[in-house]
C-alpha positions in Angstrom: -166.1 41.0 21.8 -165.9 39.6 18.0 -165.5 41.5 15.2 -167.4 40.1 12.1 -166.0 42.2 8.6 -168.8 41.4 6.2 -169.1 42.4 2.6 -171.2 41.1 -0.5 -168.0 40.4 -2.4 -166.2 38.2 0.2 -166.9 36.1 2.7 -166.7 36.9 6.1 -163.3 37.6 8.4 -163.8 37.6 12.3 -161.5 38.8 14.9 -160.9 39.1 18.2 -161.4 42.4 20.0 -158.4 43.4 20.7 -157.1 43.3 17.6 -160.2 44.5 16.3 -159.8 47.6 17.9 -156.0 47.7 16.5 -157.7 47.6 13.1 -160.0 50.5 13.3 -157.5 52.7 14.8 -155.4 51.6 12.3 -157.9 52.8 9.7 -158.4 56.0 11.8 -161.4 55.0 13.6 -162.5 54.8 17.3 -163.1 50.6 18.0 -167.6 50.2 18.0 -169.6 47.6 17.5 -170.9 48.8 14.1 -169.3 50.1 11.6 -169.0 50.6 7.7 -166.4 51.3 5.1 -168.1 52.8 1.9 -166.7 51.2 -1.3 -164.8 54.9 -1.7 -163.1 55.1 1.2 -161.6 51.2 0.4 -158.8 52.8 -1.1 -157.6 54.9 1.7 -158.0 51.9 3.9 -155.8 50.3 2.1 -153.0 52.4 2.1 -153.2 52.8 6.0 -153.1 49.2 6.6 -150.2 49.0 4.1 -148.6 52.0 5.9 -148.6 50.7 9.2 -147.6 46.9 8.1 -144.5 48.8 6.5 -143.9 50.7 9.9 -144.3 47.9 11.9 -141.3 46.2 9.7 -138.9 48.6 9.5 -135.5 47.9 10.4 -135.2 50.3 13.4 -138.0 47.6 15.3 -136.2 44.4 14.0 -134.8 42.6 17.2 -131.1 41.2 16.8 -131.1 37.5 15.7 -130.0 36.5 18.4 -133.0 37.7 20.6 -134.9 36.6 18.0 -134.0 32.8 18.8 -134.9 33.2 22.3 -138.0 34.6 22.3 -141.7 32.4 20.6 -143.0 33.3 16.7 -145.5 35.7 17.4 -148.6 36.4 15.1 -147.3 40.2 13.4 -149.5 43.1 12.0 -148.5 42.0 8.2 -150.6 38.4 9.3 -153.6 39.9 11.2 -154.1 43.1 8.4 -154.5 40.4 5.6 -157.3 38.6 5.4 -158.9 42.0 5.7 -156.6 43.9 2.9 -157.8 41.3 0.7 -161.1 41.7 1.7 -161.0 45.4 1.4 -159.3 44.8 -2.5 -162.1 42.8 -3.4 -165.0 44.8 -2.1 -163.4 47.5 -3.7 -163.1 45.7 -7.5 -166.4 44.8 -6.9 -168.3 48.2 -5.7 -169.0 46.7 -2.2 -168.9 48.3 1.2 -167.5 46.4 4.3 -169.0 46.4 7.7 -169.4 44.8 11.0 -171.7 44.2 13.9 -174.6 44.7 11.7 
């Protein structure tokens, strides 16, 4: 499945499913096919995404340099939370809701 975020003040983002899902339960919601985030709850959604980027970061989680050289870049949650934190900011400044699958 594809997730398409839409909003009037943006363009769209798409992503994949499973980190689709990652998303909304990131934002405290159960993954569906439709959804929407009303312009007042942008806020909050914000902060969780920010939140769980910051988690994801912290020090505790860092692997040592040296397994860091071994192992491929991967794609972290700071890099797939994003495009849509930016999308969120904007819908907010302009009033808009964001959803999906609609």
């Amino acid at each position: 499945m594809l997730y398409r975020f839409r909003s009037a003040a943006t363009g769209d983002v798409v992503m994949l499913g499973a980190n689709g899902d990652e998303l909304l339960r990131l934002l405290g919601r159960e993954p569906s096919a439709q959804g929407i985030v009303e312009a007042a709850a942008l806020p909050d959604a914000i902060a969780r995404l920010q939140a769980a980027v910051a988690s994801a970061e912290s020090p505790a989680e860092t692997p040592a340099d040296d397994q860091a050289e071994s192992k491929p870049a991967s794609v972290g949650l700071r890099q797939r939370v994003w495009p849509v934190v930016e999308m969120f900011r904007r819908a907010q400044a302009a009033g808009e809701p964001v959803v999906w699958g609609v």
